[in-house]
Every structure is written in C-alpha cells, then in structure tokens.
VEXGUTOR-288927 format. One line per 2 residues: number of its first residue (from 0); their letters; for each residue x, y, z of N, C-alpha, C. Coordinates in steps of 0.05 Angstrom, whole numbers, plus 5000, padded with zeros to 4 digits. Example, Ala and Ser with C-alpha at 12.3 -4.5 7.8 and 13.67 -1.06 7.14 Angstrom:
0	AS	5264 4886 5156 5246 4910 5156 5264 4934 5156 ~ 5257 4955 5142 5273 4979 5143 5258 5001 5157
This chain:
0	XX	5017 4976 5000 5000 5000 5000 5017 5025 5000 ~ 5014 5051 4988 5018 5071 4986 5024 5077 5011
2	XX	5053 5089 5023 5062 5103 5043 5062 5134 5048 ~ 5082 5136 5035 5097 5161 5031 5094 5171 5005
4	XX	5078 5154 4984 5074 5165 4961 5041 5184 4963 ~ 5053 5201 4943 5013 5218 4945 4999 5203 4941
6	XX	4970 5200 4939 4950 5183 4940 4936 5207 4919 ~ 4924 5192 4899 4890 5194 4877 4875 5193 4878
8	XX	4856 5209 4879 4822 5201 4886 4817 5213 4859 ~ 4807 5201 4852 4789 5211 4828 4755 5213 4827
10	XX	4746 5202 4838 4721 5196 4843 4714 5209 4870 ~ 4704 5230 4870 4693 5236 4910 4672 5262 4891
12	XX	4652 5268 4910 4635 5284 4905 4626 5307 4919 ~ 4626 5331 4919 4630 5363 4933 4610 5343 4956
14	XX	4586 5337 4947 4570 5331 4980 4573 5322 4992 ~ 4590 5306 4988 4602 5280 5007 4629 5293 5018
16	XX	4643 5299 5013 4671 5313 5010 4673 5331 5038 ~ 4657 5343 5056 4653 5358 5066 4652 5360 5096
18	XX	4667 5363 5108 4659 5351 5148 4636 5369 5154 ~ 4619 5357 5168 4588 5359 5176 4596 5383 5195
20	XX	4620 5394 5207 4620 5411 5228 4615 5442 5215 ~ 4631 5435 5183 4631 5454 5158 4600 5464 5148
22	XX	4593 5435 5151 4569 5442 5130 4545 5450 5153 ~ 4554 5444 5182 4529 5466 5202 4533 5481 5194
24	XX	4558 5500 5204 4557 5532 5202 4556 5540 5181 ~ 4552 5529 5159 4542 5548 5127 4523 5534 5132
26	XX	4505 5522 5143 4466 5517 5148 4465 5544 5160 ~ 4475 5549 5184 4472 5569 5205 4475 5594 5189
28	XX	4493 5592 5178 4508 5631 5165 4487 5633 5140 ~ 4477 5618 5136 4456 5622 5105 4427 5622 5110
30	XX	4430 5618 5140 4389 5614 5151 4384 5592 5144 ~ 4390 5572 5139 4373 5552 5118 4358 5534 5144
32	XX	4335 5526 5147 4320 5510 5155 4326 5486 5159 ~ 4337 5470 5185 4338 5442 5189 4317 5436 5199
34	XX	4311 5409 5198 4307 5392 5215 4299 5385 5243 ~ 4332 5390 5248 4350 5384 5271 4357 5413 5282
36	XX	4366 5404 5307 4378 5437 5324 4399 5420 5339 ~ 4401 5387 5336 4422 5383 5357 4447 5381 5327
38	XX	4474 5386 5336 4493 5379 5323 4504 5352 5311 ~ 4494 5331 5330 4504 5308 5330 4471 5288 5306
40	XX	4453 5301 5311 4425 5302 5308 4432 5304 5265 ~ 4447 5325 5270 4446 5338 5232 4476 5316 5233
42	XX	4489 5304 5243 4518 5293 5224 4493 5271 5225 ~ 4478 5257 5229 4471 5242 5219 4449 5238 5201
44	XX	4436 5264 5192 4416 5274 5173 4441 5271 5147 ~ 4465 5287 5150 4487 5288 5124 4504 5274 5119
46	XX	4506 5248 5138 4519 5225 5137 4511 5203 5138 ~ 4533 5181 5122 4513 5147 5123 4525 5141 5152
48	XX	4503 5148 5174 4516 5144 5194 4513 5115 5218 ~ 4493 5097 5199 4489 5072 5194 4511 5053 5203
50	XX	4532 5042 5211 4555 5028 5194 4539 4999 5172 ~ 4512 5000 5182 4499 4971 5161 4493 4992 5132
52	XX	4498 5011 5133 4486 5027 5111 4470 5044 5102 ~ 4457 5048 5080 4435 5051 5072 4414 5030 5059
54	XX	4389 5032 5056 4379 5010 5034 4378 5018 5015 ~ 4385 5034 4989 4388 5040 4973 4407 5061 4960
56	XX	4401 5067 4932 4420 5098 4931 4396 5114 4928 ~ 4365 5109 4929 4349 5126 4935 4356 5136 4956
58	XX	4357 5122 4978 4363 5131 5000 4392 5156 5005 ~ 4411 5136 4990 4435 5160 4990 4431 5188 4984
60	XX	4410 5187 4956 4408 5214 4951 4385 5228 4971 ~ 4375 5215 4988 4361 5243 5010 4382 5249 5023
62	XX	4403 5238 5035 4428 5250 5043 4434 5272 5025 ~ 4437 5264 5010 4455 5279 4983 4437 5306 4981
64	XX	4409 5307 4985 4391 5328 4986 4397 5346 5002 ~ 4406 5336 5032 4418 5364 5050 4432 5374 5043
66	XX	4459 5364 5038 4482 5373 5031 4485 5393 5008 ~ 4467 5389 4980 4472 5400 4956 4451 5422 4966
68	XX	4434 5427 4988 4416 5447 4994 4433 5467 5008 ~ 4452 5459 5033 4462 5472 5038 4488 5489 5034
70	XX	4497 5471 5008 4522 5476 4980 4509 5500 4968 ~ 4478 5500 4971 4461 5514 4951 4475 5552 4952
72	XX	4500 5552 4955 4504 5588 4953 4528 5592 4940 ~ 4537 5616 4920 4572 5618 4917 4585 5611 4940
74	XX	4582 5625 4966 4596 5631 4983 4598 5599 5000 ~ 4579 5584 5000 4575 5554 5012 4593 5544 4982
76	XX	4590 5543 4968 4611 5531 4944 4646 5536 4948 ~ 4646 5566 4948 4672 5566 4949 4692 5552 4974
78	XX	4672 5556 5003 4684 5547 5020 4681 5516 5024 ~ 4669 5503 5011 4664 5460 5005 4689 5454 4987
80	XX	4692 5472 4964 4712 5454 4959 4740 5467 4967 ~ 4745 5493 4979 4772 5501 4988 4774 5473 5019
82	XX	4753 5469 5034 4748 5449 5057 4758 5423 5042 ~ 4747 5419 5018 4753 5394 5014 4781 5385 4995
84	XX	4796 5407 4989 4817 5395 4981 4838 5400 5004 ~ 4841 5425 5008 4851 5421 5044 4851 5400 5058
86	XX	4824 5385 5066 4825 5364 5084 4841 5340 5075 ~ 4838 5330 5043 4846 5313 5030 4874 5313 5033
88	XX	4892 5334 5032 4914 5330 5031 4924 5325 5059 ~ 4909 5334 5084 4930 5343 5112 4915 5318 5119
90	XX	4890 5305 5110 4899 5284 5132 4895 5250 5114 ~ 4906 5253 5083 4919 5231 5067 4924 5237 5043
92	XX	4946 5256 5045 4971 5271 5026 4959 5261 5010 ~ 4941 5259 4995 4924 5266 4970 4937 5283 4950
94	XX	4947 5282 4931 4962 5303 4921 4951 5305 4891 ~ 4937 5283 4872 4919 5283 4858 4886 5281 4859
96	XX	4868 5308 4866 4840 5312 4871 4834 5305 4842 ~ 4798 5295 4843 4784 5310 4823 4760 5317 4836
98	XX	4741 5338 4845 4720 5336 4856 4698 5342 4845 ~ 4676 5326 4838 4648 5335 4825 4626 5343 4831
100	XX	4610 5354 4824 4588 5367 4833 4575 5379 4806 ~ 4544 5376 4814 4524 5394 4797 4514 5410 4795
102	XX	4532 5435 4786 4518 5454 4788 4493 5475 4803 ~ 4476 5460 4778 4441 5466 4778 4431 5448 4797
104	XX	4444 5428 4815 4430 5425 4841 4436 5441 4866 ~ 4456 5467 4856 4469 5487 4871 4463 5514 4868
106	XX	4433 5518 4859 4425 5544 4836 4403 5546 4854 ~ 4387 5532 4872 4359 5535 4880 4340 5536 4857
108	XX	4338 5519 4840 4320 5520 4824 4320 5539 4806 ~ 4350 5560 4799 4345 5583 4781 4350 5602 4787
110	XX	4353 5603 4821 4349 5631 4837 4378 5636 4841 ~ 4395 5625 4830 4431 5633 4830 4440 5632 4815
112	XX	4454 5643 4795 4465 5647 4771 4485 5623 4771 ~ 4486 5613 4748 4502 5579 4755 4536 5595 4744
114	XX	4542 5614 4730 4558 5626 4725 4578 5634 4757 ~ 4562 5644 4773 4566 5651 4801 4574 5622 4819
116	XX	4561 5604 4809 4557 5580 4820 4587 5566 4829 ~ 4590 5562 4787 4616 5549 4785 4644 5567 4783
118	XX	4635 5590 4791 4659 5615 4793 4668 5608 4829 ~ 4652 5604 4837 4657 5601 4863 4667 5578 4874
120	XX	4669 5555 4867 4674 5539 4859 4711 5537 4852 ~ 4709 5552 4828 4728 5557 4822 4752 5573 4832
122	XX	4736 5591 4845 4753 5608 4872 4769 5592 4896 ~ 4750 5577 4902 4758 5549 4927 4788 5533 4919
124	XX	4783 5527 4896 4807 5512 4873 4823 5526 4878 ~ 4827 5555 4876 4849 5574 4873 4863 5581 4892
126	XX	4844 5585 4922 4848 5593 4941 4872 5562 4956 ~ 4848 5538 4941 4860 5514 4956 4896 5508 4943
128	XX	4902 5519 4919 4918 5523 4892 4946 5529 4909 ~ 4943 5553 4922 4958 5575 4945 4969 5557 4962
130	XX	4948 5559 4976 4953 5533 5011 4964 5517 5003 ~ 4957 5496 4983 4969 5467 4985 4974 5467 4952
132	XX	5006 5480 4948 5009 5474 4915 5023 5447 4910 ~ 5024 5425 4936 5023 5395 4924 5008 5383 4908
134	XX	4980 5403 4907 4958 5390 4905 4951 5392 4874 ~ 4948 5370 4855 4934 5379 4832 4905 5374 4836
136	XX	4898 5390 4830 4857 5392 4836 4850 5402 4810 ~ 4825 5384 4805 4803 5397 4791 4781 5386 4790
138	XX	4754 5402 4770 4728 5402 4780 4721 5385 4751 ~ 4694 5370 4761 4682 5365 4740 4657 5371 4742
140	XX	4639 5379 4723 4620 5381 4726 4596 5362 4715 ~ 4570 5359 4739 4557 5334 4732 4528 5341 4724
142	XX	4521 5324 4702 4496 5319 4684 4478 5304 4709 ~ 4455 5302 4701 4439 5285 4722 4419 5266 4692
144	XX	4405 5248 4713 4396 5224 4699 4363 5238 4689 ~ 4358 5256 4710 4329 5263 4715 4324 5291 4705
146	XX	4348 5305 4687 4344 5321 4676 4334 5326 4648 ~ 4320 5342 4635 4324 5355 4617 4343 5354 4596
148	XX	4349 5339 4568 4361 5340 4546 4373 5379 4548 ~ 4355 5402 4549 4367 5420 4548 4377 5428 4579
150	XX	4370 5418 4605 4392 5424 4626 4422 5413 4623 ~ 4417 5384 4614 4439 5367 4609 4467 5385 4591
152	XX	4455 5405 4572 4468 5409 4553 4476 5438 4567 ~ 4456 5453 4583 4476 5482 4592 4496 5463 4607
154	XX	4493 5445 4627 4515 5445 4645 4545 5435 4623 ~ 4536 5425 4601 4569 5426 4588 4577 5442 4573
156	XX	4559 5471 4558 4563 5491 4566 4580 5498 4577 ~ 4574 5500 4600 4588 5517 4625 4608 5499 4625
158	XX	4620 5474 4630 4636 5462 4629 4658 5468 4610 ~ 4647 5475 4590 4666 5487 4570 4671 5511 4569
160	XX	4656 5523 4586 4666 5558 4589 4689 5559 4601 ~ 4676 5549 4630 4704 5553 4648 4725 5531 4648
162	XX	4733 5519 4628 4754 5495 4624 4779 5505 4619 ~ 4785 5534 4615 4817 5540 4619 4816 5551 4650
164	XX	4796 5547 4671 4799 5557 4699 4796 5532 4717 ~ 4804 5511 4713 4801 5487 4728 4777 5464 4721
166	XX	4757 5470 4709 4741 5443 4701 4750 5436 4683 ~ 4748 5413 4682 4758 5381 4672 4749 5365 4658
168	XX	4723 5359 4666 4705 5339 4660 4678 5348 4661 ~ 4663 5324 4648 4637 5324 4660 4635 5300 4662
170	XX	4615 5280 4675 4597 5266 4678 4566 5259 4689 ~ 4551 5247 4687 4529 5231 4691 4521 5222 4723
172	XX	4499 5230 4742 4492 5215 4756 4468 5223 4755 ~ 4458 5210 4788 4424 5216 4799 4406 5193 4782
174	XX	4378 5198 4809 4367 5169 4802 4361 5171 4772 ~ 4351 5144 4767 4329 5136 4743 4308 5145 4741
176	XX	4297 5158 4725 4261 5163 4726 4256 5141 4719 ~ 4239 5129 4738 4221 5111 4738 4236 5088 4754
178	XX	4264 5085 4758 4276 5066 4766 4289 5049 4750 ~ 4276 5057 4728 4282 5029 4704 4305 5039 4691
180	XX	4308 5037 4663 4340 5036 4655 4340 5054 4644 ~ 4367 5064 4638 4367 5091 4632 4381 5096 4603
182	XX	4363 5107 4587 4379 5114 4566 4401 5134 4551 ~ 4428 5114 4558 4442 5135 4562 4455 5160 4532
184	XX	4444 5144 4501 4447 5137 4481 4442 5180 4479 ~ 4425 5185 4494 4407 5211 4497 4430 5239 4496
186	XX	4444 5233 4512 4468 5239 4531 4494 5246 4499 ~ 4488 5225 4481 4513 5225 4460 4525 5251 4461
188	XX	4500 5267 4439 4510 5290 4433 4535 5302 4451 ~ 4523 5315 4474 4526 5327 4492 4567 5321 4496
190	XX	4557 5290 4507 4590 5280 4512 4608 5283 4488 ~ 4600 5276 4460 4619 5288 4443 4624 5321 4438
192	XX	4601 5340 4445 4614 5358 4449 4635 5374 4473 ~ 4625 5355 4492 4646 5366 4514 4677 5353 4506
194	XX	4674 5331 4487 4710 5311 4484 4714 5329 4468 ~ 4689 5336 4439 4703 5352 4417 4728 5383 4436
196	XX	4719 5392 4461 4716 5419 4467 4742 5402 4490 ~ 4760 5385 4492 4784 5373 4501 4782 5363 4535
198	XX	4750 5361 4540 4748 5354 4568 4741 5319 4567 ~ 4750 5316 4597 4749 5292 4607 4725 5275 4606
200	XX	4721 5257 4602 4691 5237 4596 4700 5219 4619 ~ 4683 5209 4640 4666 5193 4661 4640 5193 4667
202	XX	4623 5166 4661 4604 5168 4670 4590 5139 4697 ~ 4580 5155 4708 4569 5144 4724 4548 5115 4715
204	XX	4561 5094 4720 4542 5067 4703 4552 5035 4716 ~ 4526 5022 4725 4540 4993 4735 4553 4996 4754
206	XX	4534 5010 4773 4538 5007 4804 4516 4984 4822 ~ 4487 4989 4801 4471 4977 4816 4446 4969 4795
208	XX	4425 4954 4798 4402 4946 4786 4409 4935 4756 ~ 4377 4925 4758 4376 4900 4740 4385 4907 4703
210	XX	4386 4933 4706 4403 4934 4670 4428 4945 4676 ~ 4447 4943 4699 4467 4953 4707 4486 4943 4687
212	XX	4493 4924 4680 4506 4909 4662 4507 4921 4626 ~ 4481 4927 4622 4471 4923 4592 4474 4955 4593
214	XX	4471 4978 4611 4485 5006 4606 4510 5006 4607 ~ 4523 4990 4624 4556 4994 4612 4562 4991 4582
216	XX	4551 4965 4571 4551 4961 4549 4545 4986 4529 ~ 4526 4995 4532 4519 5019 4518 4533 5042 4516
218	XX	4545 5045 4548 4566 5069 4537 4583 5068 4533 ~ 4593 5046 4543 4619 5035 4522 4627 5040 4496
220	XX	4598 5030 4483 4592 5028 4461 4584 5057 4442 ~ 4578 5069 4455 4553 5100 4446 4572 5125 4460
222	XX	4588 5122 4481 4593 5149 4485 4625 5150 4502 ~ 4634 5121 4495 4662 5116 4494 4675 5136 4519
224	XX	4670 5140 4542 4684 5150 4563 4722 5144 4561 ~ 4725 5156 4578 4752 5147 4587 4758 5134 4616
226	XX	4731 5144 4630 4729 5126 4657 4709 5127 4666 ~ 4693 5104 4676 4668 5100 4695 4676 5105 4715
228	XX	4656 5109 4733 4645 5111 4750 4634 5086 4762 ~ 4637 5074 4779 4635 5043 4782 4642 5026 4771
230	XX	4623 5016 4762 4618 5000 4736 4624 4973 4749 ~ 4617 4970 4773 4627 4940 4787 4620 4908 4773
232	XX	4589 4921 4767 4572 4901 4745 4577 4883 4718 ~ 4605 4899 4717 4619 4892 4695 4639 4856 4703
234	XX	4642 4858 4732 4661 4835 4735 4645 4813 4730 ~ 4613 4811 4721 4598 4787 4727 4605 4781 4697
236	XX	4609 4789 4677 4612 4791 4647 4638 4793 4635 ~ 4643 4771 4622 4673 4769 4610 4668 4782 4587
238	XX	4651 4781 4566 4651 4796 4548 4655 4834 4553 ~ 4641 4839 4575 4643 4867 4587 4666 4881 4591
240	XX	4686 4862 4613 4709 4865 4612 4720 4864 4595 ~ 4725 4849 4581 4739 4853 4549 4737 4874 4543
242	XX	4706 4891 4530 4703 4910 4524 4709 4928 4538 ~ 4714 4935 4565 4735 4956 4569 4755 4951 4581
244	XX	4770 4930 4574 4799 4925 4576 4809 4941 4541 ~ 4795 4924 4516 4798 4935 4491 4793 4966 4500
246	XX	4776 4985 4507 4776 5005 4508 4796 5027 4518 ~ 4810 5014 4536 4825 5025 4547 4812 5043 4572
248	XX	4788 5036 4580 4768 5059 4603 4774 5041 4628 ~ 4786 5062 4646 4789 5058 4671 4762 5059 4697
250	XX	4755 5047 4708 4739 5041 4733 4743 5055 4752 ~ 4725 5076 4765 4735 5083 4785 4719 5069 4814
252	XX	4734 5051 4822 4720 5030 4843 4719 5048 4881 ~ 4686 5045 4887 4692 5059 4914 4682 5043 4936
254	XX	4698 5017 4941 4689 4992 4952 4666 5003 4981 ~ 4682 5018 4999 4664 5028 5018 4627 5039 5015
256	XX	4640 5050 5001 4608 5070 4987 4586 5036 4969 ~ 4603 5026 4959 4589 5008 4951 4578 4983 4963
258	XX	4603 4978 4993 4584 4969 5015 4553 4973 5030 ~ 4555 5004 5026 4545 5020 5047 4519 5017 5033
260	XX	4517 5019 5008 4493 5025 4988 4479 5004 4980 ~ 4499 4979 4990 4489 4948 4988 4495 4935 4956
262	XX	4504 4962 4941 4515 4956 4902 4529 4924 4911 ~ 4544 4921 4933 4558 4895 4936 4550 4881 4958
264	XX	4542 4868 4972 4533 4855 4986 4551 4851 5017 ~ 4580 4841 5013 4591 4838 5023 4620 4838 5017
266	XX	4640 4838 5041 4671 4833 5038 4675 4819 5014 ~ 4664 4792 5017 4673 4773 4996 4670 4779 4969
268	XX	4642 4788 4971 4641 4803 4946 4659 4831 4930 ~ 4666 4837 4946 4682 4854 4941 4712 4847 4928
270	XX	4720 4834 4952 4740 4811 4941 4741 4799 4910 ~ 4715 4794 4901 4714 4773 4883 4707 4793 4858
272	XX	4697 4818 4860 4701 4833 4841 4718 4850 4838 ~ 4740 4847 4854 4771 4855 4847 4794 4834 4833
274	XX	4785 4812 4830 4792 4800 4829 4791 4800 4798 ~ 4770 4794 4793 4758 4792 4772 4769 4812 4751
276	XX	4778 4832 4756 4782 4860 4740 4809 4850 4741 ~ 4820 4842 4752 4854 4842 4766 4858 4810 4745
278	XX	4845 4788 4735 4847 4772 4724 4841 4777 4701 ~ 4817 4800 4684 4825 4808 4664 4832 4829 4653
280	XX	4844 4843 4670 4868 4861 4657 4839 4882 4655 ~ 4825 4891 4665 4809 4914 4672 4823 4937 4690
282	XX	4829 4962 4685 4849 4983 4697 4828 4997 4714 ~ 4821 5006 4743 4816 5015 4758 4834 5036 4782
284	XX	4819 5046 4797 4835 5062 4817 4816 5059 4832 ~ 4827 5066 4856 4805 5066 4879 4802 5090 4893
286	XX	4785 5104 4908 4769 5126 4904 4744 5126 4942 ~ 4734 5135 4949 4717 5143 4973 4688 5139 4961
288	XX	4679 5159 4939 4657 5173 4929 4647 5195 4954 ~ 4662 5204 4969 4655 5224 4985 4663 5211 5017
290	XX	4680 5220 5027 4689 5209 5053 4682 5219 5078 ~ 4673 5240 5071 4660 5255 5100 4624 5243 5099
292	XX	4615 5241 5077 4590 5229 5075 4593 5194 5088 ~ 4615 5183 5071 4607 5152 5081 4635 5147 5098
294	XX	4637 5165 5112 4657 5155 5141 4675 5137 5132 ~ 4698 5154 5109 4717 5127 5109 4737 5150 5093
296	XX	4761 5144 5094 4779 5153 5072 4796 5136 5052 ~ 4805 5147 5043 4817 5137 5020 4843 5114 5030
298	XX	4857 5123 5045 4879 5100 5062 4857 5078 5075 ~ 4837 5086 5085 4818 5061 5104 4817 5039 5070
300	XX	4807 5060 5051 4800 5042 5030 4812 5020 5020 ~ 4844 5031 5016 4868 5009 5011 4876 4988 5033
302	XX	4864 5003 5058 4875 4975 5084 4851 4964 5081 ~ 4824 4964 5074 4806 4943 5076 4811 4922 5045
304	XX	4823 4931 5033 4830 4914 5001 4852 4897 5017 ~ 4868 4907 5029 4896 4895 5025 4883 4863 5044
306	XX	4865 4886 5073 4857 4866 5091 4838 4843 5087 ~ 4823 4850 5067 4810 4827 5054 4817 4802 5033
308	XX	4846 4816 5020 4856 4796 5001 4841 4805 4977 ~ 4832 4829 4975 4824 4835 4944 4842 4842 4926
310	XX	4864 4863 4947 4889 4869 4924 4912 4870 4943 ~ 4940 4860 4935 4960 4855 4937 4968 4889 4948
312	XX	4992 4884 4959 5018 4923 4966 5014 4926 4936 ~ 5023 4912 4914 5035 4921 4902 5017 4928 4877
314	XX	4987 4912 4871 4965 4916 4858 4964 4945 4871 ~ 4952 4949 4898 4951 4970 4906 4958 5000 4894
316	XX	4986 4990 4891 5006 5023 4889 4996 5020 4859 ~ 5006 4996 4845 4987 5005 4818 4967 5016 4816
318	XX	4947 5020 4826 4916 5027 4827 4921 5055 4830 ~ 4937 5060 4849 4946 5090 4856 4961 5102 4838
320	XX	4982 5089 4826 4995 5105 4797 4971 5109 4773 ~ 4957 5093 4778 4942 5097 4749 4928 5117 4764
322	XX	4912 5122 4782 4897 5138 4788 4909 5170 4778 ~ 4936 5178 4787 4952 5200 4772 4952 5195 4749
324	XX	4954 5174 4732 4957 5175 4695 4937 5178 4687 ~ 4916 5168 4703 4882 5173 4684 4879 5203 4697
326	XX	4882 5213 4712 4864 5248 4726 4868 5258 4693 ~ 4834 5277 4692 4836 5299 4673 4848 5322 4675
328	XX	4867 5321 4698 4877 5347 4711 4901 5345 4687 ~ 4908 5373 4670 4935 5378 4655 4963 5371 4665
C-alpha cells in the first residue's frame, strides 16, 4: 500500500467531501431550515451514519439532498471545495483531487446564477491552489439522469466555458426516472461535444440494478468514456470486461460506498470483484465517492483491500499510479 507516496482520488463528490461541522455553520450563516437543532442530530441527517448502511442509493440521495441544499450558495461553494481539498491532503497527502458536483442542484432551482455558481467553485480551487500547491485539483462538472436534454446540455456549456479555469470533466449521475434503465444513448450528443471541446469523459454506470450490466455496454459502446464511475457490474461479464479492457476505460472503484449502498453485498464480494478485474486486465483506481458522507477515507480504502485479500501492496500502488495517469487534471 501507498506510504509516503501521494495518494489519487478521482472519484469523490463536493457533497460527500465535506465535514458535517463545515456544513452546520454554512446551514447556520445562510438561515437555511433544518430539521434538527442538535449537532450530533444533523451529522447524521448528512451522513451514512448507519455502519449497516443505507437500503438503497434512493436513500443515498436524500442524504445527498441536504448537503447539495446547503452547498446551495457561491459563498457555501467556494468554502466545500477550498474544505475539501485542504482536508484531503492534511489528513491523506492526496496530492491528485478530482472533485464533482452539479451545478444546477446548487442554483435553488434558478434563483443563482450557475455562472456565480461554478465561479465560486472555482475560487475554492484557487484559494486551495495557494495553501496546498502539492495539490493537483480539479472540477468536474455533473449531468443528472432526471434532467432535461436542454439542462443536460447548459451544464456542458458551462463546462466548457470555464475549462481553461480548472474544470475538467463532465459526467452523469442521479436516480432513474422511473427506476428502470436509463437511456444513456440521449446523453451522445452532449458527451461528444464536451471531448470535441478537450474535456474529460466519466460516466456514472454499473453500480447497481437490473440493466446495470447492459448500460455499461451501451456506453461503452455510444459514448466511449475514458472512465466509469463504478461500473462493478461489469466483473459478472467476460465479454464486458473485454470491452473495456479493449477500450482502454478505467473504473473508478469505491468499495466502501458500495458496501454501504448494498451495490455489493459483502467483503467477499468485494473481494471477488477485484479479482475479477485484476484477472482480466480491467484498469481501475480506487476512490471514497465522498468520505465525510460515508465515514471512510481513501487510506481506510486500501487497508480494507489489502485486509481482505482483494488486492496485493503492490496491485495497490498500481491502482494508485494509474489513478495520477488517468486524472483529467493537465
């Protein structure tokens, strides 16, 4: 396992990213309406504070609902992600970030100029730039499942405005309408104009449910990323793997988060879909998906692999070099 070398996260998310002591006092300094009035009451409104989990990623995302509510300002933006690349480095020398977030779930429905949004945003980067210039950081910005063909398309837009000021990427999350499968085929356009315009492609796919499998396939196929976002669903399928071993698209695996959400069932399982990737030459990195949200960091991540027998010291540090060769960071 990684010592003394920096550590990669590629995969973590502004809402998750964030210590709950942070995200009171911007509830408090912005008026915003809890819930709760006890302290200990709201870390567990903004955290999986479960250790059995959640039962779903429905569930994740009412978590996810506080957090991006109370993200909901420039001034709550700039100070989440200056907090979150700060923390990443001082307490697991993190030295390659990428951190994501959506925008327009940071706009109040309209009532914030998303220009202001991701400027602020971008300020945090700069400020964090100063403090910690070990740090390469950058932003991606995220599409949702439940949006709008024309929301989908301002946020890469904007993605391509501010891409000589730290954004990177875009990608894909949020539930399914309806639950059922999602067509990601919708999405094309969009992703070739953000590659045409020299940004990073990840999407969120084959973490969980019954066409988890048959959308990897598809974007594989239709909108050719350079890295998922999960994509765990893929180890049940040799043909899958193949197809993105041939692709050359890297996995970004967040074993904890995928405990927590039940995407994997168990240790063993976990085990056995590392394995799996690691026997066919499938390239991954390993990743939190937000560590202040699901109580774990990125070092816990690598000691529960090593401790389980999913990946070797030395798989490990691989996982972590590639994690620096795949970042969309310049």
């Amino acid at each position: 396992m990684p010592s003394t070398e920096g550590l990669a996260e590629l995969h973590t998310h502004l809402g998750g990213s964030v210590a709950s002591d942070i995200l009171w006092s911007l509830a408090h300094e912005q008026g915003i309406a809890l819930p709760v009035k006890d302290f200990w009451e709201f870390d567990a409104l903004v955290t999986v504070s479960d250790p059995r989990g959640v039962e779903n990623l429905d569930a994740l995302d009412r978590i996810y609902h506080w957090t991006e509510l109370i993200q909901s300002s420039p001034l709550a933006v700039e100070r989440s992600v200056h907090g979150a690349i700060g923390g990443a480095y001082r307490s697991q020398r993190i030295t390659t970030l990428e951190l994501r977030f959506n925008p327009m779930k940071r706009n109040r429905g309209g009532e914030r100029d998303l220009d202001h949004v991701i400027l602020a945003a971008i300020r945090g980067l700069d400020r964090a730039s100063i403090e910690y210039p070990q740090v390469r950081c950058g932003l991606i910005l995220m599409m949702d499942r439940t949006f709008t063909a024309r929301q989908n398309e301002v946020v890469v837009e904007k993605a391509i405005r501010w891409a000589s000021r730290g954004v990177i990427g875009i990608d894909i999350a949020g539930p399914r309408p309806g639950g059922g499968r999602y067509d990601y085929r919708q999405i094309e356009p969009m992703v070739e104009t953000a590659r045409a315009a020299g940004l990073g492609i990840t999407i969120h796919v084959g973490e969980e449910g019954a066409f988890g499998a048959e959308e990897i396939g598809e974007v594989v196929e239709h909108l050719r990323p350079e890295r998922i976002g999960h994509g765990i669903l893929a180890a049940r399928d040799p043909a899958l793997m193949r197809s993105l071993r041939e692709a050359g698209i890297v996995l970004e695996i967040c074993p904890t988060s995928n405990l927590l959400t039940k995407a994997l069932p168990d240790e063993a399982a976990v085990r056995e879909t590392f394995r799996a990737f690691v026997e066919h030459s499938v390239a991954f990195t390993i990743a939190t998906d937000g560590p202040e949200m699901m109580h774990t960091h990125l070092r816990d991540e690598l000691e529960l692999l090593e401790r389980i027998g999913a990946l070797s010291a030395d798989e490990l540090a691989e996982a972590n070099r590639r994690g620096h060769e795949a970042s969309f960071i310049p």
